[in-house]
N, C-alpha and C positions, 0 to 999 in steps of 0.2 A: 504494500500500500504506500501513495505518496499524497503529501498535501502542498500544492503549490498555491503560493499566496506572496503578493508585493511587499516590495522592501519596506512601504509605507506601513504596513500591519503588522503591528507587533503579536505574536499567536508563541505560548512555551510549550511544550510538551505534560500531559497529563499522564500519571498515574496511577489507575483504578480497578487493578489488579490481574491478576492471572488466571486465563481460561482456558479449558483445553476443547471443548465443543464451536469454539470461534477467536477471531484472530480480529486486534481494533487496532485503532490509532485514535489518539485522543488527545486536543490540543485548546488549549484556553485561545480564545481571540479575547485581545484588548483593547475597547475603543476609549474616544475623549471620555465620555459618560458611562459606558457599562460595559460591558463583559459577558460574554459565554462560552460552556464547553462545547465542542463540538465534534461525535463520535461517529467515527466512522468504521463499521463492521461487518465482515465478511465470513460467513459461515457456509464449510463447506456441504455438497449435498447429500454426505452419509454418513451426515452425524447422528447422536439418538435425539431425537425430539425431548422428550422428557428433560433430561441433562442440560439440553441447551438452552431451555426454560426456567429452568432453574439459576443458571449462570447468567441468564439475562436478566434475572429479576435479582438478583445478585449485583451484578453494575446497576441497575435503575439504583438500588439502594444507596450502592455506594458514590452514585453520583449526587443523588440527595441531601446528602450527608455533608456535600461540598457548599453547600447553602449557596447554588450559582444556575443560571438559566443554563439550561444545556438541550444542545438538538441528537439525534440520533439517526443515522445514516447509513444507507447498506444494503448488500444482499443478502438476505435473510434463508437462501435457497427453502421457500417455506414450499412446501407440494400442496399439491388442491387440496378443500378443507377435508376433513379424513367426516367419516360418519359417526365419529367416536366421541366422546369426550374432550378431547383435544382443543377443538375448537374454544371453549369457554376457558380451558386453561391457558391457552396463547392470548385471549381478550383480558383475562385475567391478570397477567403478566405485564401486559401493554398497556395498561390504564392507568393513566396518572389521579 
């Protein structure tokens, strides 16, 4: 993964921990007036769903926790919605 961004923007690197179901980059941008993180994450497509849901609500927390606006970005390699339960646990996870 890369983030290209001008010399005008000042952006440092974030870190919000270790995952093994997906792979981020995570970088604060700072303007005159405010600030966000912005995550960028790439999961690849055979992972176990479960796990990776987990580990996702896992960074939401821990981006939380940074008391900072933050976006979130990426291939999510999600497959069509399954018939199962799954679905309300992925809306689950995603809900701020």
């Amino acid at each position: 993964m890369a983030l290209v961004y001008r010399d005008s923007v000042k952006c440092t690197p974030v870190d919000i921990g270790q995952y093994v179901q997906f792979e981020y980059l995570a970088v604060k941008i700072i303007g005159r007036q405010s600030s966000a993180v912005v995550v960028c994450v790439y999961r690849p497509p055979d992972g176990l769903a479960s796990t990776f849901l987990s580990e996702l609500a896992d960074m939401f927390d821990q981006l939380t926790l940074m008391n900072s606006q933050f976006v979130i970005v990426g291939d999510f390699n999600a497959p069509d919605p399954p018939r199962d339960g799954r679905v309300s646990a992925t809306r689950s996870a995603t809900t701020c």
